[in-house]
Structure formats: structure tokens, C-alpha cells
TINUMAR-385877 format. One record per residue: x, y, z of N, C-alpha, C in turn; residue in three letters. Coordinates in pm, whole numbers, padded with zeros to 5 digits, always signed. Example, Ala and Ser with C-alpha at 12.3 -4.5 7.8 and 13.67 -1.06 7.14 Angstrom:
// TINUMAR-385877
+01319-00569+00780+01230-00450+00780+01320-00330+00780ALA+01285-00225+00708+01367-00106+00714+01290+00003+00787SER
***
This chain:
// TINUMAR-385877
+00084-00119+00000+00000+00000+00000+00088+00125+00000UNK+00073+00201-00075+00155+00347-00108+00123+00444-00021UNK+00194+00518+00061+00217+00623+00142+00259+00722+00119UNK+00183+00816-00022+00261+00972-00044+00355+00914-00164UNK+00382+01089-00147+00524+01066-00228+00643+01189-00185UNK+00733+01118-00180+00860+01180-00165+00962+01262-00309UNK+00990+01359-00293+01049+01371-00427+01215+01472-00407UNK+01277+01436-00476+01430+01515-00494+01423+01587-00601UNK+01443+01685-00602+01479+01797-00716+01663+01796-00717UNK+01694+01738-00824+01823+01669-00910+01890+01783-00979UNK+01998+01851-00942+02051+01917-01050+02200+01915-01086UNK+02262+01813-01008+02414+01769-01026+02415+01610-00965UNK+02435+01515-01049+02462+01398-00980+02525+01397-00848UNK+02660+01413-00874+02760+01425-00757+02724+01465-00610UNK+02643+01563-00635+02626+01676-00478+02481+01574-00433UNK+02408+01560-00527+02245+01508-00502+02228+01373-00461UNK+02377+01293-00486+02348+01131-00502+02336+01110-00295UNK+02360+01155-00226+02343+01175-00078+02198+01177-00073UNK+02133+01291-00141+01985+01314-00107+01923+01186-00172UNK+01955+01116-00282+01857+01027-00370+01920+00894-00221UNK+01990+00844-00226+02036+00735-00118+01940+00757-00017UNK+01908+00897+00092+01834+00893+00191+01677+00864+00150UNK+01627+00936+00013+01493+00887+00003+01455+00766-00022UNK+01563+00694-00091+01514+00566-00174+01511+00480-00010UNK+01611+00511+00073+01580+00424+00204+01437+00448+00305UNK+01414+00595+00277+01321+00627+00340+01173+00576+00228UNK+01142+00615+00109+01041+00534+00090+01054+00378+00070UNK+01147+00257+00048+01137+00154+00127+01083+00109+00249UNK+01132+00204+00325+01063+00174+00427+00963+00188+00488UNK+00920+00318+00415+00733+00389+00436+00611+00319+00352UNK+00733+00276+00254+00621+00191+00106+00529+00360+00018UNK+00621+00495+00000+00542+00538-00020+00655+00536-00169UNK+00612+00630-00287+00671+00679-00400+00747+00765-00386UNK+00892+00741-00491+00964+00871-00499+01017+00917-00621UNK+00971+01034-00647+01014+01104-00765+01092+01157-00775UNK+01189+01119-00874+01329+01204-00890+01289+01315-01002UNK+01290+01429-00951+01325+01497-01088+01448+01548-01089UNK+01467+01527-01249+01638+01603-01341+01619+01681-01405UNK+01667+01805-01308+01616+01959-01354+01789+01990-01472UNK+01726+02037-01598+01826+02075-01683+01824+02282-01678UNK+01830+02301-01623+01811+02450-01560+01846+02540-01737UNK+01747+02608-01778+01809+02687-01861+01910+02776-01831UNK+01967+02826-01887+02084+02994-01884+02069+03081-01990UNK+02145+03179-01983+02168+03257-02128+02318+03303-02096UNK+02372+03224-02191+02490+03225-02219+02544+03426-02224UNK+02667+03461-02128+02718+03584-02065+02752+03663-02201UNK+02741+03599-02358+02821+03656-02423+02673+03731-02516UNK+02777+03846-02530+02654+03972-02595+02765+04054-02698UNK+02718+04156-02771+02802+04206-02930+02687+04334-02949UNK+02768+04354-02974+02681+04537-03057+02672+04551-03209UNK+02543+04584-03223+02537+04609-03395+02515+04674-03436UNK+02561+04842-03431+02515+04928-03429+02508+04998-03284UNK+02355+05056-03290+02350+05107-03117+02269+04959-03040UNK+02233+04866-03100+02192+04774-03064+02271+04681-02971UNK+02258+04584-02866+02322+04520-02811+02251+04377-02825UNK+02312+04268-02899+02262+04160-02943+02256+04055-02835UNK+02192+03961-02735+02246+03904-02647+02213+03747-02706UNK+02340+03647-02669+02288+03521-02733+02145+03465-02658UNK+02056+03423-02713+01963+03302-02645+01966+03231-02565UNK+01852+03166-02498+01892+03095-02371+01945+02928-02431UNK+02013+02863-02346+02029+02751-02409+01950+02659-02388UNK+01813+02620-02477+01710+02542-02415+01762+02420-02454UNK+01833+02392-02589+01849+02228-02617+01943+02176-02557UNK+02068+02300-02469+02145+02267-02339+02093+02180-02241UNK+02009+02263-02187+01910+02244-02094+01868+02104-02127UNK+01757+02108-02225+01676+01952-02209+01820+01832-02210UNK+01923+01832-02285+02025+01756-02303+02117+01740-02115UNK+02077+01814-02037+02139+01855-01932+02055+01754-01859UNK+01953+01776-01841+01841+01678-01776+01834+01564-01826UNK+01827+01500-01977+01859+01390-01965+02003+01288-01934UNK+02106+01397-01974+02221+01351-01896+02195+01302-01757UNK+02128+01386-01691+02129+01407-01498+02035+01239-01513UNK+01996+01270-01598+01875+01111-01562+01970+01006-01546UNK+02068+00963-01681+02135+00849-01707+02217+00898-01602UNK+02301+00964-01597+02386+00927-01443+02350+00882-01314UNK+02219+00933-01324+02164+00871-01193+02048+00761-01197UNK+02023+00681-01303+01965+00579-01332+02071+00432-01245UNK+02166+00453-01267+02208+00317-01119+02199+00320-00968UNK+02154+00417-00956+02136+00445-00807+02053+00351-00777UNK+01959+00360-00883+01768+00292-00848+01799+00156-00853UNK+01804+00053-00765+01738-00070-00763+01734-00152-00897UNK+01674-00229-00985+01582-00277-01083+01466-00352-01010UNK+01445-00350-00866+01315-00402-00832+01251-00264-00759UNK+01298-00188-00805+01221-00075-00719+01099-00022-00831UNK+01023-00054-00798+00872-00010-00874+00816+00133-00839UNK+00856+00156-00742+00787+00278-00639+00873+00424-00703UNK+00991+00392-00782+01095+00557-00824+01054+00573-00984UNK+01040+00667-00966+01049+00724-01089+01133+00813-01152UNK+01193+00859-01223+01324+00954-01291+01219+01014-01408UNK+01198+01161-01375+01205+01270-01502+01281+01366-01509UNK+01293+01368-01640+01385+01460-01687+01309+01550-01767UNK+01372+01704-01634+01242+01835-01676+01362+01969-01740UNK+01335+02030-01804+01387+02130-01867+01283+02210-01808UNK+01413+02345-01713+01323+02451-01660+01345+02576-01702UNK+01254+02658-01806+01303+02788-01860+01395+02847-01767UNK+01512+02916-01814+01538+03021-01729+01410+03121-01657UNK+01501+03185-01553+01384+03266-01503+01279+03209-01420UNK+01221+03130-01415+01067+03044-01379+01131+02944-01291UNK+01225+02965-01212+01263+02774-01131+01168+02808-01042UNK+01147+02923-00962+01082+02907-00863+00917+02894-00907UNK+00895+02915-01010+00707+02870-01048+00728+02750-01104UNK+00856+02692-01200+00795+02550-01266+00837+02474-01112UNK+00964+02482-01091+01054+02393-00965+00917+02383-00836UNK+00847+02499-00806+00735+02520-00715+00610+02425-00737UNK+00588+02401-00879+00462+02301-00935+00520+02200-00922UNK+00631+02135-00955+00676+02026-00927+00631+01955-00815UNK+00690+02095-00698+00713+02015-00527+00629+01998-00418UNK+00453+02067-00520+00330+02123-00465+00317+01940-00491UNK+00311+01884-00557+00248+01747-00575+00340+01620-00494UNK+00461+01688-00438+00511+01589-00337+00447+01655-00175UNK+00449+01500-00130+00416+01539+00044+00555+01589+00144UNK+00669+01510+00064+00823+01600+00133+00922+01589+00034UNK+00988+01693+00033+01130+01679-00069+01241+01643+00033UNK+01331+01568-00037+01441+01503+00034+01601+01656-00057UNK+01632+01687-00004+01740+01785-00046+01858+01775-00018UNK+01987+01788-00112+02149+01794-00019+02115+01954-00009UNK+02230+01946+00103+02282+02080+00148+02276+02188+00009UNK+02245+02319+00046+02292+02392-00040+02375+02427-00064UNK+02472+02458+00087+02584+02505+00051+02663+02413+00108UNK+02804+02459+00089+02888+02304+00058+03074+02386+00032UNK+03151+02307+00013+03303+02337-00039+03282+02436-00153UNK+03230+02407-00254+03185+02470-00385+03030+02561-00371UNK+03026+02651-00507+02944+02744-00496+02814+02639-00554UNK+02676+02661-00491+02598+02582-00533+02465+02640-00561UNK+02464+02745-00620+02327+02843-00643+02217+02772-00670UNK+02191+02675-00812+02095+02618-00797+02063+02534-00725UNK+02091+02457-00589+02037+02407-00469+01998+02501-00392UNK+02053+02585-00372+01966+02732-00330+01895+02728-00365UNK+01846+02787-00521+01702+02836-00570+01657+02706-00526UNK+01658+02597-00536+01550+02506-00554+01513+02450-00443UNK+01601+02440-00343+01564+02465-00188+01407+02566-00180UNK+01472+02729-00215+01400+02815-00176+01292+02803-00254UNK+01276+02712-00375+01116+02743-00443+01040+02621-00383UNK+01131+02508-00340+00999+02392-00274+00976+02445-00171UNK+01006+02549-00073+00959+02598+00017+00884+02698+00032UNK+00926+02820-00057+00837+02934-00095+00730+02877-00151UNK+00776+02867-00306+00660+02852-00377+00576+02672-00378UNK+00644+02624-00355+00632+02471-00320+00560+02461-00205UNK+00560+02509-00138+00479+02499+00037+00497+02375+00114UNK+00575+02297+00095+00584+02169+00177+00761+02145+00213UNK+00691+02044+00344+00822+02040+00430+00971+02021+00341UNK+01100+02046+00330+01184+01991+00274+01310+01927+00434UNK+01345+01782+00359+01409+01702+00445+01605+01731+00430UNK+01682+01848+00469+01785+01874+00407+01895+01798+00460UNK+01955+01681+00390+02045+01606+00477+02199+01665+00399UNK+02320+01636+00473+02406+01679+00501+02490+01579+00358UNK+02571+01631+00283+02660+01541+00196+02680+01428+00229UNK+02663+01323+00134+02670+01216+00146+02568+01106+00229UNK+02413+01191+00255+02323+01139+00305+02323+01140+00451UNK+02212+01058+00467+02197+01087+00636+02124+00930+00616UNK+02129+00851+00803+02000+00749+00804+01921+00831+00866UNK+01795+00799+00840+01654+00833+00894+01524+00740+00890UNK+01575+00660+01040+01499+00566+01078+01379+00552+01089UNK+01313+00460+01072+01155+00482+01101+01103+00543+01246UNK+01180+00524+01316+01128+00491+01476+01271+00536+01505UNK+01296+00720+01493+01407+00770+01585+01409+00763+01725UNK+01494+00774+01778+01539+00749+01937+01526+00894+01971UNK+01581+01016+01956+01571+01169+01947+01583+01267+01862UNK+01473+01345+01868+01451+01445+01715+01410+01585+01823UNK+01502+01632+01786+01468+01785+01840+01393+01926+01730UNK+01320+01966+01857+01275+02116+01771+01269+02215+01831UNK+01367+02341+01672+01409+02427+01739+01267+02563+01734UNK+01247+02615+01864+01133+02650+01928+01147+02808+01927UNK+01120+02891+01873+01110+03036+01840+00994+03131+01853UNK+00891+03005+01876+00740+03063+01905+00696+03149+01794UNK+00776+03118+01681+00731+03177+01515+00620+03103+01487UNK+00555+03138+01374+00435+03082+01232+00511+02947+01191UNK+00640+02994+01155+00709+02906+01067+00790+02804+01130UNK+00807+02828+01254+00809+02688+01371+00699+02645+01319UNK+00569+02631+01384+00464+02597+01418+00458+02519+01263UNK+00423+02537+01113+00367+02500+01009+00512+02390+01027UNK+00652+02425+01026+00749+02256+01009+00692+02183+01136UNK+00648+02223+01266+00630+02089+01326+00493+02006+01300UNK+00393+02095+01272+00269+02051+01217+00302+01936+01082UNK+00420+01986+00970+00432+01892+00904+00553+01808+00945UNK+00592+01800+01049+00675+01692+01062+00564+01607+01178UNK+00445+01620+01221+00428+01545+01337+00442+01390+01294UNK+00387+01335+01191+00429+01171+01180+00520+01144+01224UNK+00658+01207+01178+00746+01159+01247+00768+01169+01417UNK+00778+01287+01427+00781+01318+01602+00662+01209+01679UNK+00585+01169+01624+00494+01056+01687+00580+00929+01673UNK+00628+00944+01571+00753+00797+01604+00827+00764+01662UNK+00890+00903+01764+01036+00919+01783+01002+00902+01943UNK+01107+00788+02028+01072+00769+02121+01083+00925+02232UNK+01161+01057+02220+01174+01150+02253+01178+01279+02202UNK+01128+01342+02174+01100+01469+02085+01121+01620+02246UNK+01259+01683+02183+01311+01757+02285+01308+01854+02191UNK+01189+01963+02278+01149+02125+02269+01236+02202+02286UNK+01381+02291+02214+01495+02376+02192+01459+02482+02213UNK+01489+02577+02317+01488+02712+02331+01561+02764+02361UNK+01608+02854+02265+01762+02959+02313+01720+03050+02345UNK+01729+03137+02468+01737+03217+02510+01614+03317+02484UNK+01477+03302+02525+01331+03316+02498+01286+03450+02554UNK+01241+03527+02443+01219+03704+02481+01088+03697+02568UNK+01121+03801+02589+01040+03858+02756+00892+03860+02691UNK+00884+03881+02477+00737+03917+02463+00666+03739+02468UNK+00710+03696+02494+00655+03530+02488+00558+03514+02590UNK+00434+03471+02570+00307+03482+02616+00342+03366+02734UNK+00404+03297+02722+00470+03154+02803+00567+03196+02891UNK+00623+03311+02917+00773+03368+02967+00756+03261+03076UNK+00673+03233+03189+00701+03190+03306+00766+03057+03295UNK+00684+02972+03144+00652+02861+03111+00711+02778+02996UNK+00812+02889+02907+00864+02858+02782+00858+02718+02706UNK+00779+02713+02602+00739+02590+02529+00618+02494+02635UNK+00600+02569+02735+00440+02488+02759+00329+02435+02672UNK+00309+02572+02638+00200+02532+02535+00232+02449+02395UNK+00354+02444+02366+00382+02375+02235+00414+02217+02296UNK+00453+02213+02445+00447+02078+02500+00340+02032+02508UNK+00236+02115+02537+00160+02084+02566+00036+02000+02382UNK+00059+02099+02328-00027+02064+02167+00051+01936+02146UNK+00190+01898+02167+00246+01776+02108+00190+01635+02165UNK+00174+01692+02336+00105+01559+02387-00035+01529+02406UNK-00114+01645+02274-00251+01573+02276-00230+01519+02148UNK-00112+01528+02071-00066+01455+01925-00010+01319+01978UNK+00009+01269+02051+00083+01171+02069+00199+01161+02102UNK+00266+01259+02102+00411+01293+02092+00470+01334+02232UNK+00575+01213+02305+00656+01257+02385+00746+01356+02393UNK+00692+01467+02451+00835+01594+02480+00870+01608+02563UNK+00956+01700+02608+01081+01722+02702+01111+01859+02688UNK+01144+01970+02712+01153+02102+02678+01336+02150+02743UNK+01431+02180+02694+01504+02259+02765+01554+02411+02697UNK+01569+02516+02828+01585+02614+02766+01722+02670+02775UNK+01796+02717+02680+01925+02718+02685+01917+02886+02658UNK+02048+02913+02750+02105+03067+02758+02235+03036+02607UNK+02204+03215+02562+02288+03213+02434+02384+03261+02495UNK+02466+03107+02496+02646+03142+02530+02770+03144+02414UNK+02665+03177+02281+02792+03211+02202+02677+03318+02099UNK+02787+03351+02058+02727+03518+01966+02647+03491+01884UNK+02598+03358+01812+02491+03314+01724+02382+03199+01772UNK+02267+03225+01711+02214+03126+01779+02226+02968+01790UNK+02258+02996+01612+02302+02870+01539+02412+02807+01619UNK+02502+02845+01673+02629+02793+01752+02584+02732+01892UNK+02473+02801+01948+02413+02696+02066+02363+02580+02040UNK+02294+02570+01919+02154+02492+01885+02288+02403+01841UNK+02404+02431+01805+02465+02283+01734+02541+02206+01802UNK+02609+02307+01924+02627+02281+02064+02575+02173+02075UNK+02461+02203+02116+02364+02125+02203+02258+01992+02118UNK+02239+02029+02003+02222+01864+01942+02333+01752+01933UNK+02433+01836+01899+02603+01715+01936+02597+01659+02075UNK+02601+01741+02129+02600+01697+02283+02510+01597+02303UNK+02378+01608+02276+02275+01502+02337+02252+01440+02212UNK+02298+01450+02131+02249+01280+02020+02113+01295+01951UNK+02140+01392+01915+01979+01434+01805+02010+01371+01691UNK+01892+01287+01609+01925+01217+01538+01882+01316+01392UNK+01780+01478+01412+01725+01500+01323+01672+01682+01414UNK+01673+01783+01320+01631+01918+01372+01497+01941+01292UNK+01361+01961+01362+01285+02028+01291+01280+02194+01320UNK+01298+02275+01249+01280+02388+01220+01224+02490+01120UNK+01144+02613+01173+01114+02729+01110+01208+02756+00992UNK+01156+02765+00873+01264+02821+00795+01225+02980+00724UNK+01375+03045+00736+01366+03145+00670+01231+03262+00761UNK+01306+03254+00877+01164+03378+00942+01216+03516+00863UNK+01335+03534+00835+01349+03667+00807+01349+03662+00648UNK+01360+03766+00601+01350+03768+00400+01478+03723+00377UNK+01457+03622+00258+01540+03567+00203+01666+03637+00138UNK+01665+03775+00115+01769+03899+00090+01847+03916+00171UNK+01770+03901+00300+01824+04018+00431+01911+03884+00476UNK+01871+03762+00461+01949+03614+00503+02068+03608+00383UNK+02056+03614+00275+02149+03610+00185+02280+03732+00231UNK+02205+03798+00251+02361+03969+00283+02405+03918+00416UNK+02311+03912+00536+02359+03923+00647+02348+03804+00741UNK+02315+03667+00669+02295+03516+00753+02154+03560+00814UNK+02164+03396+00883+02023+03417+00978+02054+03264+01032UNK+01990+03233+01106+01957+03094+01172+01954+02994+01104UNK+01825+03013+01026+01860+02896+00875+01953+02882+00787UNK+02012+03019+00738+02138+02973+00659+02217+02913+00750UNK+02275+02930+00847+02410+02939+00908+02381+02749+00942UNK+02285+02751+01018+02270+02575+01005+02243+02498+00893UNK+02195+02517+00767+02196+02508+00665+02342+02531+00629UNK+02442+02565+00644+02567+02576+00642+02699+02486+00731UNK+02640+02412+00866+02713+02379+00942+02661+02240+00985UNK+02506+02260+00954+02484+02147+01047+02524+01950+00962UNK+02550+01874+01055+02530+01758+01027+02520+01670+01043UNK+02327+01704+01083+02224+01618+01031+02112+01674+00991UNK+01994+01592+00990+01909+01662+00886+01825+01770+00956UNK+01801+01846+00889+01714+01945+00896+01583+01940+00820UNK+01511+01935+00913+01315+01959+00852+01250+02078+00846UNK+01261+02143+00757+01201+02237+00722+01073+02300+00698UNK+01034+02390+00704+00892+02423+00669+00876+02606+00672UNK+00756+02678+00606+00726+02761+00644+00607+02777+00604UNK
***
């Protein structure tokens, strides 16, 4: 019986073959579907000429593109099994311009995307965009595991969430609860919790409290920020106690103001390793 579907948005064998390894284990084991797509990303080639007062610019490279995606397919056609019935491989050519509306329709019809890191040794822009459109425009959780994959057991031992008393907390743990109902301990993260928190006396009460009419065992601790970022406590402190998995708010602040000046999500999105559950 089929359970959903899981899907990877593919745009370099090499960096992605981590993310395709964690889903194909994870729908095995859920029995749900997983869709690979092999995004051939259009461009327009940097080179331009004057003809006159005119400035001529070359075209985008679309037969690049579709040839790009089916490349991405055949390289990553041995990954899959030959008894795996449940994967599928397309190979999508995405206009320039549009990743975040076609890449977004794509990730609206999966229930979670499985993602590598965006960033990494090397510069990796399109895992960026395509991160940011299954989440923006995509609206569903993305699962971001660390190079070279992650396990992600059916029945974790500890999965922490990091607790900000945001929107965008609240919508990743709402879509992560299946799991957190699996996990024999689900520990409520709070760094250092402002005075406007309706809970001040009580910090993460009430979110302890919504988890255990879900089923879900929690635990709450609240941690003082003993280093200059937040991100540097929170990684602290999942090393320390053996978190097998972070659900978190993504992107509370604009994606500009995170690109110039960091934020919480990039910087763990940058350091962390293990997975991160996303949502907003």
C-alpha cells in the first residue's frame, strides 16, 4: 500500500546522489513513491556584441538544458534498484527565469522533498534556488540532509525542535508530526526566549503541551545564548545530546536580508550535520 510521495529535485549527480540514497531508504521503508526529478536549468549564455546602437544578447540555451536533464537522468539511473517499482526519474527542462514557479509546481504534488545541502566546499546556487522554491513557492516540508546522506529511521530514538514561538516553527512541526509521533523523545529547543513570549514563566508549555494531545513525547530545555549566534548553541547542544534530526522554522526573516547578512537557517543550513526539517 503506497504512502505519499517523496520527491528530490536533481541538478548535479555528484552533490544530489546523498539526497537520492536517503529517500530511496526512506520510501522503502514507508512503502510510499519517490520522484526524482532532473532539472536541466536553462541559462543565457554571458556573451553579448553590438550592432550598431543595438546590443545583441545570445539566447537561452534550451536544447542545453533539455540535453542537461537527460544527462542528470542516465547518471543517476544506477542508483535505483531494478526491483524498485515505487521511483520514478524525469527529466524536466526549466526555462530560465521560472525555477521558482515550474521547480514550485513540481514540489506542490510531493508530500516531502528530500534535499542535499545547499551550501557546501563549492558554490551551489541552484540548490539554493530550488531549496528556496519547494519551500516558498512549493509549500511543503523539505528534508535537508548533510553530503553524502543521512539514516533516517523509522522509529528515531531523538529528534529535536528548534522553538522560536514563530508561524514558521509551528507549520514545520505541524508537518513533521508523523514523524515526532515515532520518535521515542521529541526535545522542545529554546535559546534564550524574549520577555514578549506569552509563556515567559513557562517557555514551550504550550507547544508541550499541543504535542502531547498529538501523541508525541516531549521534554523542553531552555538554553542561555552562550555564544554570539544562535546557530552555535543549537549545534552545541544537538552534538552533545544525540539528536538524530532538527525540525525547524525556515527562513523567518526575508530571504535577501538572510542572503547579505545570515540568519539561523542559513548558518545551520551551512554547518549542520544532520538533517534538517524544514517548513514555512
Amino acid at each position: 500500500m503506497s504512502h505519499g510521495t517523496v520527491a528530490v529535485l536533481a541538478t548535479e549527480a555528484k552533490i544530489d546522489r546523498g539526497a537520492i540514497e536517503t529517500a530511496l531508504s526512506m520510501t522503502e521503508t514507508e512503502g510510499s513513491h519517490l520522484d526524482i526529478y532532473c532539472l536541466g536549468i536553462e541559462t543565457t549564455p554571458p556573451d553579448s556584441y553590438f550592432a550598431g546602437t543595438a546590443v545583441l544578447l545570445s539566447p537561452p540555451d534550451r536544447e542545453a538544458a533539455e540535453q542537461r536533464a537527460q544527462d542528470l537522468a542516465e547518471a543517476l539511473r544506477p542508483l535505483i534498484p531494478s526491483w524498485r517499482g515505487n521511483v520514478a526519474l524525469h527529466p524536466v527542462m526549466v526555462p530560465g527565469g521560472l525555477i521558482s514557479d515550474q521547480v514550485g509546481r513540481l514540489a506542490r504534488y510531493a508530500d516531502r522533498i528530500v534535499a542535499a545541502a545547499p551550501y557546501g566546499p563549492e558554490d551551489r546556487p541552484l540548490h539554493v534556488a530550488t531549496l528556496e522554491a519547494a519551500l516558498f513557492a512549493g509549500g511543503i516540508p523539505v528534508i535537508v540532509v548533510p553530503d553524502g546522506g543521512a539514516a533516517m529511521p523509522e522509529r528515531p530514538e531523538r529528534i529535536a525542535v528548534a522553538w522560536d514561538d514563530s508561524r514558521e516553527a509551528m507549520v514545520a512541526i505541524r508537518a513533521a508530526l508523523p514523524m515526532l509521533r515515532r520518535a521515542a523523545l521529541v526535545e522542545i529547543v529554546i535559546v534564550d526566549p524574549e520577555t514578549r513570549w506569552g509563556d515567559r514563566s513557562d517557555p514551550g508549555g504550550a507547544l508541550a503541551l499541543y504535542l502531547a494531545r498529538n501523541g508525541v513525547t516531549a521534554e523542553i530545555s531552555v538554553l542561555n545564548r552562550s555564544r554570539p549566534r544562535v546557530s552555535e548553541v543549537l549545534l552545541r547542544h544537538l552534538r552533545d545530546n544525540g539528536a538524530e534530526a532538527l525540525v525547524m522554522g525556515g527562513y523567518g526573516h526575508s530571504r535577501l536580508r538572510e542572503a547579505l547578512f545570515g540568519g539561523t537557517t542559513r548558518e545551520m543550513l551551512e554547518a549542520a550535520a544532520l538533517p534538517l526539517i524544514l517548513a514555512r
